[in-house]
C-alpha positions as CSV (number, residue, x, y, z in Angstrom):
1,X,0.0,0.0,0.0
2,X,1.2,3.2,-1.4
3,X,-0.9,6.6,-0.9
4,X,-0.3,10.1,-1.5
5,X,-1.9,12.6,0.6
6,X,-1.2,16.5,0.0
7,X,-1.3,19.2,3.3
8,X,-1.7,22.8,2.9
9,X,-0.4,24.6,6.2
10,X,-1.2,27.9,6.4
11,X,0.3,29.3,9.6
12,X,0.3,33.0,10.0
13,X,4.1,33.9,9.2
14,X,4.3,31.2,6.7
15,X,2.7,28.4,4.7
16,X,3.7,25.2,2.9
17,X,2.1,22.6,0.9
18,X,3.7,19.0,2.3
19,X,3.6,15.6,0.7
20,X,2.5,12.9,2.9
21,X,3.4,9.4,1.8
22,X,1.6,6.6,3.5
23,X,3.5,2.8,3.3
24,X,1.0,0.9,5.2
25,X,2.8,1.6,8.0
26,X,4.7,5.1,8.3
27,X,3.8,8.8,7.0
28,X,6.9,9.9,5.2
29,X,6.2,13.9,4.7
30,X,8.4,15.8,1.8
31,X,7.9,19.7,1.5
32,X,6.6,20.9,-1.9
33,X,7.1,24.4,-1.4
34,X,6.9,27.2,1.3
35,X,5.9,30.3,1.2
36,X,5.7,33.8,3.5
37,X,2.7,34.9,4.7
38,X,2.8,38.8,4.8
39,X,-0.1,40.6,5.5
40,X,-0.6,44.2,3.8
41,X,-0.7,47.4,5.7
42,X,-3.3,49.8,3.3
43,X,-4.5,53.0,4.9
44,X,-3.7,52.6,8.5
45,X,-5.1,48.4,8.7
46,X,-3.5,45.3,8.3
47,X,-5.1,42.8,5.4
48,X,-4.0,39.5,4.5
49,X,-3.1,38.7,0.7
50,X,-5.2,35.3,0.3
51,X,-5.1,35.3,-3.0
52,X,-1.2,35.4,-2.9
53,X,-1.6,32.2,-0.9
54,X,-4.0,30.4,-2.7
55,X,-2.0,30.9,-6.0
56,X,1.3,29.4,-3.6
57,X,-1.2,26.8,-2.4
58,X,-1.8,25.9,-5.9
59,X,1.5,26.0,-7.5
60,X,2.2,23.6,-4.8
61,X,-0.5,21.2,-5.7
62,X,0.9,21.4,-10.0
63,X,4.0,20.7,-9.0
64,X,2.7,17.5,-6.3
65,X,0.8,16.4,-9.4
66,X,3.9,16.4,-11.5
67,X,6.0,14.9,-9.5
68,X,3.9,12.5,-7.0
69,X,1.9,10.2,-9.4
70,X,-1.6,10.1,-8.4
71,X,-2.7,12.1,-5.2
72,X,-5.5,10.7,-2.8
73,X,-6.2,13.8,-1.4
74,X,-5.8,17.3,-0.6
75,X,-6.8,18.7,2.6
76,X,-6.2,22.4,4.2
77,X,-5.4,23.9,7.6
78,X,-4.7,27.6,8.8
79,X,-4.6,30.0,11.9
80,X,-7.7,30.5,13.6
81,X,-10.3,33.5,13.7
82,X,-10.2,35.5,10.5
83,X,-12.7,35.0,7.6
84,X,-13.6,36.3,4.2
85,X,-17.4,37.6,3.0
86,X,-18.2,36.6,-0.2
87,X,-21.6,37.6,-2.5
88,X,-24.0,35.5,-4.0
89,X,-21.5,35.1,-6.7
90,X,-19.2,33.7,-5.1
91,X,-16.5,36.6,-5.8
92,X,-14.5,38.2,-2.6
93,X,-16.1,40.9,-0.8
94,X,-13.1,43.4,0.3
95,X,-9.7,42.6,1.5
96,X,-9.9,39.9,4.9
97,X,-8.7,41.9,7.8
98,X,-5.7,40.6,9.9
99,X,-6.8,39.7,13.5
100,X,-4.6,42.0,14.6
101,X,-6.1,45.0,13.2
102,X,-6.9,47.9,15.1
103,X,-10.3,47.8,14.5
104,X,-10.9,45.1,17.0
105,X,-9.3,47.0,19.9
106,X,-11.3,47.0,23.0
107,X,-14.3,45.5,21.3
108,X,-14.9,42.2,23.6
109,X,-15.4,44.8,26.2
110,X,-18.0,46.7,24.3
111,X,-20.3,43.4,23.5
112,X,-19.6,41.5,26.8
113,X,-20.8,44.5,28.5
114,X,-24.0,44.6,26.5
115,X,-24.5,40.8,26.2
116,X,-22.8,39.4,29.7
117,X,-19.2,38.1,29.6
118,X,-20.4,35.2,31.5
119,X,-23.5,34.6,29.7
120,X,-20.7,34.8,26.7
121,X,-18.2,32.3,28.5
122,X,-21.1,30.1,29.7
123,X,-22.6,30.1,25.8
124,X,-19.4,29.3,24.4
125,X,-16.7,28.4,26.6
126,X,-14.3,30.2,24.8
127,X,-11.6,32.3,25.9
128,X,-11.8,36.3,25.6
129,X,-10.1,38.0,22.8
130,X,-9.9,41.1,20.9
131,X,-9.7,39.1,18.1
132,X,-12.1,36.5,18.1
133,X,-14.1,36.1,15.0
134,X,-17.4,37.4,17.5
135,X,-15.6,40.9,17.9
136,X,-14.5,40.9,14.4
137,X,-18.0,40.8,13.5
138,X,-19.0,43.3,15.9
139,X,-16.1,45.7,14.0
140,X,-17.4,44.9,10.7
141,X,-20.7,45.9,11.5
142,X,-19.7,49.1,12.9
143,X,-18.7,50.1,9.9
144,X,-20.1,53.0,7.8
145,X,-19.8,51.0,4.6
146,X,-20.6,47.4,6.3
147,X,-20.0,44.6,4.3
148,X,-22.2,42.2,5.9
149,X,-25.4,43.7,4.0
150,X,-23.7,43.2,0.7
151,X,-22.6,39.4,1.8
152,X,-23.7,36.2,1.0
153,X,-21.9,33.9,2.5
154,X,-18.7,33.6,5.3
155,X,-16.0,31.6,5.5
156,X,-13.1,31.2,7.3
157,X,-9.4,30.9,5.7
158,X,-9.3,27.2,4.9
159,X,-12.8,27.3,4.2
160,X,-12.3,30.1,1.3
161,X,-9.2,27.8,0.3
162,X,-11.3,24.6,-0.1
163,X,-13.8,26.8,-2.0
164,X,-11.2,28.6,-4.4
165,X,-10.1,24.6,-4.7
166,X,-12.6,22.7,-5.4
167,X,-16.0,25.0,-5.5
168,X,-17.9,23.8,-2.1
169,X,-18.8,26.4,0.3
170,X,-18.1,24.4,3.9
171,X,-17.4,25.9,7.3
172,X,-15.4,23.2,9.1
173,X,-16.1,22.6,12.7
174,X,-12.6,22.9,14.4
175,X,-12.0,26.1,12.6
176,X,-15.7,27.6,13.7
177,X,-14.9,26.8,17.4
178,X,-12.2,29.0,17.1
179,X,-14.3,32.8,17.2
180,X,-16.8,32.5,19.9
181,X,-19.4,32.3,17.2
182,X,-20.2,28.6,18.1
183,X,-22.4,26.9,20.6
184,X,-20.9,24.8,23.5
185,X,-24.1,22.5,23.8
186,X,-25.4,22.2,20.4
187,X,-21.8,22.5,18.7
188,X,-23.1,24.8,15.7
189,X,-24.2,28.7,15.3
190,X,-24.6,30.4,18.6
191,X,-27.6,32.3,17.2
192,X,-28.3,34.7,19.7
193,X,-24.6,36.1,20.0
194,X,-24.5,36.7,16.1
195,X,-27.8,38.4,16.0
196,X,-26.1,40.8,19.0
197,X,-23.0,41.8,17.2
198,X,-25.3,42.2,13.7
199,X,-24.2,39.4,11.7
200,X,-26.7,38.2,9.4
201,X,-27.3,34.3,10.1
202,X,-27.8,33.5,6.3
203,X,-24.0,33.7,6.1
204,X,-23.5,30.8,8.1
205,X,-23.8,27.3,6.2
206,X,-23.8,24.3,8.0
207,X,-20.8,22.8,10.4
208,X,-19.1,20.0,8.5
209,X,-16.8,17.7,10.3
210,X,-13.3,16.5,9.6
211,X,-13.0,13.9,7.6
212,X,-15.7,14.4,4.5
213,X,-14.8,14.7,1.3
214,X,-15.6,17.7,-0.6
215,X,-15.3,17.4,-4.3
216,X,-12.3,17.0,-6.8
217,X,-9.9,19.8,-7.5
218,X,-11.2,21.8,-10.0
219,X,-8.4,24.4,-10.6
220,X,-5.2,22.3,-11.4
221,X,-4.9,20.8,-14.7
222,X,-4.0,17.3,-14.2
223,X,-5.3,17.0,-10.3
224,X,-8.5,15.1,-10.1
225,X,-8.3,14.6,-6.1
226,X,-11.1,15.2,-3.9
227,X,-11.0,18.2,-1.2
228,X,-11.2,16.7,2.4
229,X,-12.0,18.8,5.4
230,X,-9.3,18.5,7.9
231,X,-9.2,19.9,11.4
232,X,-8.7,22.9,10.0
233,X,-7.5,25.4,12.4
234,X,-3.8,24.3,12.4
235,X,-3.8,23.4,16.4
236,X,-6.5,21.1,15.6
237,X,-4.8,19.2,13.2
238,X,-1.6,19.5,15.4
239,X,-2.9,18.0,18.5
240,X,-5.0,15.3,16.1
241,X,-0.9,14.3,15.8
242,X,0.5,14.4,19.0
243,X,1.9,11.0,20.1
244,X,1.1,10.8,23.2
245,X,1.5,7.7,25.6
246,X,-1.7,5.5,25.6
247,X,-1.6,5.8,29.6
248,X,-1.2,8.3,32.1
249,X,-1.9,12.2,32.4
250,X,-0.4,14.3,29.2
251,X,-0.4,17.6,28.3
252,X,0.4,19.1,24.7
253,X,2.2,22.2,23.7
254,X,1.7,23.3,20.1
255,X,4.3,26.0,18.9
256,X,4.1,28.4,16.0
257,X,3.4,32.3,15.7
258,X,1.0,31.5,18.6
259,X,1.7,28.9,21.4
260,X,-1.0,26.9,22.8
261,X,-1.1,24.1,25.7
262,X,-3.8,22.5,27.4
263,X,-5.4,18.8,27.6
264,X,-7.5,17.1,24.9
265,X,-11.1,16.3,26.8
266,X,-14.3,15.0,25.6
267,X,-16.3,17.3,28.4
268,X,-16.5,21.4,28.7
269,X,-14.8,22.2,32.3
270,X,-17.0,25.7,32.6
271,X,-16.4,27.0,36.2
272,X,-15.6,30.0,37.9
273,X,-11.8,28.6,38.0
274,X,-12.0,28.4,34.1
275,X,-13.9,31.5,33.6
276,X,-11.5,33.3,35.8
277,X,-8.5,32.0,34.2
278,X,-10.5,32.2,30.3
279,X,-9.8,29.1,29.1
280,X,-11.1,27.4,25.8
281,X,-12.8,24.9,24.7
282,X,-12.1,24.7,20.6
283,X,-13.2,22.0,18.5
284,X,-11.0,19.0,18.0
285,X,-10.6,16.2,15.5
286,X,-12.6,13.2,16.4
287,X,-15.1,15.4,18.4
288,X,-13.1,16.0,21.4
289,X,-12.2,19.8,23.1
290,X,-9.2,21.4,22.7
291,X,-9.0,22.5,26.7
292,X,-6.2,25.0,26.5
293,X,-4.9,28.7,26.8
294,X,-3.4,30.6,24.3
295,X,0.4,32.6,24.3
296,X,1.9,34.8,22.4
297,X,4.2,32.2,20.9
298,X,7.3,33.2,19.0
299,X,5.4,36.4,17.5
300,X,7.6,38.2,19.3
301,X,11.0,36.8,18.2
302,X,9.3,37.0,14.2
303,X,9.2,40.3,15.2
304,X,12.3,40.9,16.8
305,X,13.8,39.6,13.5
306,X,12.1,41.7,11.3
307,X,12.6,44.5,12.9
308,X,16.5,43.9,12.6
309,X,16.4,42.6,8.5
310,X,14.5,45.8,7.9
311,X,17.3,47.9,9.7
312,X,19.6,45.5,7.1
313,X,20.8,43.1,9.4
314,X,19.2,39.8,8.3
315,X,20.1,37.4,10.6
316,X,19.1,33.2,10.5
317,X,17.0,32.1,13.7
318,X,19.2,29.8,14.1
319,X,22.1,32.3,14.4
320,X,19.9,34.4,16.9
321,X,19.2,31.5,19.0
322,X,22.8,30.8,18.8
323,X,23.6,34.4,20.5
324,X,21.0,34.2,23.0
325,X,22.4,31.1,24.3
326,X,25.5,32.9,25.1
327,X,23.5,35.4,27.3
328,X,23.6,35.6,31.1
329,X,20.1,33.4,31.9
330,X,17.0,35.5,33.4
331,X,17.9,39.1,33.5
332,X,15.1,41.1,32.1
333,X,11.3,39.6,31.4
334,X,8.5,40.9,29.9
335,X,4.7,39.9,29.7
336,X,4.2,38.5,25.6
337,X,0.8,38.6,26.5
338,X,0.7,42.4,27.0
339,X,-1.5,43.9,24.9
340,X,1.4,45.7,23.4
341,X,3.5,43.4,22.0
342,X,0.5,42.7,20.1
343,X,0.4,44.5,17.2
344,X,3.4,44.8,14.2
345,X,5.7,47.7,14.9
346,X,9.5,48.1,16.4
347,X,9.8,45.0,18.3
348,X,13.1,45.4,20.1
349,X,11.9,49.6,21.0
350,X,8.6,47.8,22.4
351,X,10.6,45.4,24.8
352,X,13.1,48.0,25.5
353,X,10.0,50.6,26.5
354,X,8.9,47.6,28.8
355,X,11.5,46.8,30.8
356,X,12.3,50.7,31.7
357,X,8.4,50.5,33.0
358,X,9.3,47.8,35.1
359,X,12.2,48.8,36.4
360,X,14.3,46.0,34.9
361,X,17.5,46.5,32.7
362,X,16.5,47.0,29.3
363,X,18.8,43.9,26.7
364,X,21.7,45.5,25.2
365,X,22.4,43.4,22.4
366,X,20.5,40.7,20.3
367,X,21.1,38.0,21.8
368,X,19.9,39.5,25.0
369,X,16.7,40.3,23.9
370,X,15.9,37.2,21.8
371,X,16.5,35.3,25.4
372,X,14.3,37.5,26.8
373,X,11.8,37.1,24.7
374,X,11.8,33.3,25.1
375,X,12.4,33.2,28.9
376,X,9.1,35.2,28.9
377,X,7.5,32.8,26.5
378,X,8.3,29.5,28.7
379,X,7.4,31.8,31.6
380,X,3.9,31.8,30.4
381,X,4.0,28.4,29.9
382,X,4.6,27.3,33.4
383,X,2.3,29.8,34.2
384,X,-0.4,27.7,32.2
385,X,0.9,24.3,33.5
386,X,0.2,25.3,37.1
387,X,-3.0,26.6,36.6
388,X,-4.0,22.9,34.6
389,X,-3.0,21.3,37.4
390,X,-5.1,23.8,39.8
391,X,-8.2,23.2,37.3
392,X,-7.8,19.2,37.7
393,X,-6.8,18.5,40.2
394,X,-4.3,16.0,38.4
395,X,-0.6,16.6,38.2
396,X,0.6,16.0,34.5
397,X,3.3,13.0,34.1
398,X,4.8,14.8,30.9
399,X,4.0,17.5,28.1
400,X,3.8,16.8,24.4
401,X,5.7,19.3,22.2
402,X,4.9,20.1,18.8
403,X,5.0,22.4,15.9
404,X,8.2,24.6,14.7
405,X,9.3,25.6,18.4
406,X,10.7,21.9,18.9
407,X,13.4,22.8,16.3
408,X,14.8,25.3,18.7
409,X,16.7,23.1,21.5
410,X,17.3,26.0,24.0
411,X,13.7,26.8,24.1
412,X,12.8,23.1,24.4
413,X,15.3,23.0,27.7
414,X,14.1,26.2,28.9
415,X,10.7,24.5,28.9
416,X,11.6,21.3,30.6
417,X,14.0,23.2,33.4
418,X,11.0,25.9,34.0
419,X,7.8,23.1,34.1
420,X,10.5,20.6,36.4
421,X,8.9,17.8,34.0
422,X,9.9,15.8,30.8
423,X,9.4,17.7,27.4
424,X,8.9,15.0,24.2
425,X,9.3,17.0,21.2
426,X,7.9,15.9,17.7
427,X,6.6,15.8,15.1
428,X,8.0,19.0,14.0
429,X,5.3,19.4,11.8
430,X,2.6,18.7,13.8
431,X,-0.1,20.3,11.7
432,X,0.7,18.7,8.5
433,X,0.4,15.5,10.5
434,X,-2.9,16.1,11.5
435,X,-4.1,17.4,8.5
436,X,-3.2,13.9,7.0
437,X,-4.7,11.9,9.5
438,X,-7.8,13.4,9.1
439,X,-7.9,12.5,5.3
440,X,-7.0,9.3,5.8
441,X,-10.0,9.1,8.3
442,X,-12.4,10.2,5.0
443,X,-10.3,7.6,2.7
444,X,-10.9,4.9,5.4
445,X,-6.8,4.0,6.0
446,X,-7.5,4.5,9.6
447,X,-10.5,4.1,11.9
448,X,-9.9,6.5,14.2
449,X,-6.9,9.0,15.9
450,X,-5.5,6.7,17.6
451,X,-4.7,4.7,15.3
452,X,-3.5,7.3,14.0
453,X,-1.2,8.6,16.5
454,X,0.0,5.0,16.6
455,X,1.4,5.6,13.0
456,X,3.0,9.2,14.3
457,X,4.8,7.5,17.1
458,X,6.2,4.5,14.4
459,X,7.1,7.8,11.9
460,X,8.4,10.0,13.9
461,X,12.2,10.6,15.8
462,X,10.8,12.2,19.0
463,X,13.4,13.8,21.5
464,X,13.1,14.1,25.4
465,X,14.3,16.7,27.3
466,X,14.8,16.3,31.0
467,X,14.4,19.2,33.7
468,X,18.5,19.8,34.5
469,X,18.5,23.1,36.9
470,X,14.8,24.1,38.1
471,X,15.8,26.5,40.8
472,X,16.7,30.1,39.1
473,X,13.3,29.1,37.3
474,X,11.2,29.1,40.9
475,X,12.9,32.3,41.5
476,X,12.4,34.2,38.2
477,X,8.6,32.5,38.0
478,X,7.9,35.0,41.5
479,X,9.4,37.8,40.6
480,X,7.8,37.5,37.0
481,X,4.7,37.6,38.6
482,X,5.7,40.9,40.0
483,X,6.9,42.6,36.9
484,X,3.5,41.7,35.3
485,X,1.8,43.3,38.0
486,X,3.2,46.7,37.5
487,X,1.5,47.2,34.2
């Protein structure tokens, strides 16, 4: 047995289109292409080019079906929350905003105090954020010029991808969880909240699951294979591939432009502990919850990056991580949650701004402030792994890392030293993974996930880091607590 499966991954710095070749077995994965991901700043808001990445999405697929014989299927993931209106024609109404537009500023305030943030939390379960798909709507129909009269139909980024593919219009489950649109008990529409932010419900087609088949790719000449939906928010499909042990109490960590850990469940926790601390409850693959708190992930080193190429000094990751293991360990720490590390801008002048506010040295040289900004990244982790164990009482033997983040070995260590448990690292990527799993599931190669994840663990090299010096962590964890405080 011999089959060809094709992932698009769409993350929000980058995408790729990944072969995935199934023996019987093992899942071999080959890169087809990457691409950036670059949203487009246009009078003061930030827009993302889709139509840059659906022509990157389908030069990948031409080349696959070149190159890889015949194709089973195609499936397609992305980042969560963001959407694109269409009219009855089908065609693209206006530029999709970045969630991290202006526009959504201070916005889940404004309809949680008109609607109830715990009625919200109660409906939904889902954790507040300026720019959850809800408050997105809530911009858009604040507008003077409002689309959402003019639209037909929404759908969210893989969802506009499949369409573009294949011509279905399908709003995938996992991905619909994501923007505190959806329903905890009935798992579709949450009528009643889209009505309050004025979102007309005819734009809203029914939840499809992972695993169906769509129909055959109609835009690449030579590629006849059918469109499956995936668990298509990315951290769906990535923790649809974690290999975790069949026994004990795990917890998974998947890393990207965003970070997210928590515990896969197949009942809401909704309390006041969880309401207090705001944590989700998104759509998994398999029908399961994704119980788990978003981080600012390594956004802030992208940025950090950035801002240094665009001053002309383009410098690899790898090299950065390189310098930052050179630094002097937990000097200066910031909050990557903050609010204003949010937003694109001069990354390094941001954290530099921060630390003066909080009384802490400000990094003087790159390497400094890349290990600042992952300190503060793992800080936020522990942070989260300490409150899981509050919420269940149950202390976890282990967590699961996956995504781009496990190529980085000195954030991997920083994580096991700072939780004071083991770290297993793979598959790197995690997403892609998923994604595949969950077309085999339509294609009938595997039952279920996992059986699934039993073909992960045989494919994948995994690597286990062990906690080596967890006392400046206890120390800097306290006075990080502090720091946060101030602001």
């Amino acid at each position: 047995m011999n089959k060809t499966f094709i992932a698009a991954d769409l993350g929000a710095g980058s995408g790729r289109t990944i072969a995935g070749r199934y023996d019987g077995g093992r899942i071999a994965l080959e890169v087809i292409n990457r691409f950036d991901n670059v949203p487009s700043e246009l009078g003061g808001h930030f827009y993302w080019n889709h139509q840059a990445l659906f022509g990157s999405i389908r030069a990948g697929l031409a080349k696959a079906a070149a190159t890889e014989g015949e194709i089973a299927s195609v499936g397609v993931d992305s980042w969560g929350v963001d959407y694109a209106l269409l009219d009855k024609g089908g065609r693209l109404l206006g530029l999709p905003y970045m969630y991290r537009d202006s526009r959504n500023v201070g916005l889940c305030d404004a309809v949680c105090e008109r609607v109830g943030r715990r009625e919200i939390y109660n409906r939904t379960g889902i954790q507040f954020m300026d720019i959850n798909t809800l408050f997105q709507l809530e911009a858009e129909s604040r507008e003077s010029d409002s689309l959402l009269p003019k639209a037909d139909r929404l759908l969210h980024t893989p969802d506009l991808m499949n369409y573009w593919l294949c011509g279905v219009k399908a709003n995938e489950a996992t991905m619909a969880s994501t923007g505190q649109t959806i329903n905890l008990k009935t798992r579709s529409w949450d009528t009643e909240l889209l009505k309050a932010v004025g979102a007309p419900l005819h734009l809203f087609g029914e939840i499809i699951q992972p695993g169906v088949r769509l129909a055959p790719v109609s835009c690449v000449p030579g590629l006849k294979a059918p469109v499956v939906t995936v668990g298509s928010h990315d951290t769906a499909s990535a923790v649809a591939a974690v290999p975790a042990p069949k026994a004990g109490h795990w917890a998974y960590l998947a890393t990207g432009t965003w970070a997210l850990m928590g515990l896969e469940i197949t009942e809401p926790i909704i309390n006041d502990t969880t309401y207090g601390y705001s944590y989700t409850h998104e759509g998994g693959v398999g029908g399961t919850f994704r119980f788990l708190k978003n981080i600012t992930g390594m956004w802030i080193y992208q940025e950090l990056r950035r801002a240094w190429k665009e001053a002309g000094e383009d410098i690899a990751f790898d090299d950065l991580t390189q310098l930052a293991g050179k630094e002097k360990p937990l000097v200066s720490l910031i909050n990557p949650n903050d609010p204003v590390f949010a937003s694109p801008g001069n990354m390094p002048q941001t954290m530099a701004d921060y630390c003066t506010k909080t009384g802490q040295p400000v990094p003087q040289s790159k390497g400094a402030f890349v290990r600042c900004a992952l300190e503060s990244m793992v800080m936020c982790y522990r942070e989260v792994w300490l409150q899981l164990h509050a919420i269940t009482g149950i202390r976890r033997d282990g967590l699961n890392m996956i995504g781009g983040g496990v190529r980085n070995a000195l954030h991997c260590q920083m994580t096991a030293d700072a939780l004071g448990a083991p770290v297993t690292c793979g598959p790197t990527e995690g997403a892609a993974m998923g994604n595949i799993l969950a077309q085999m599931l339509a294609s009938g190669d595997i039952r279920d996930i996992a059986q699934g994840r039993d073909i992960i663990r045989a494919s994948t090299e995994l690597d286990v880091y062990t906690p080596r010096d967890t006392a400046p962590w206890d120390e800097a964890y306290s006075r990080w607590q502090t720091i946060k405080a101030r602001i």
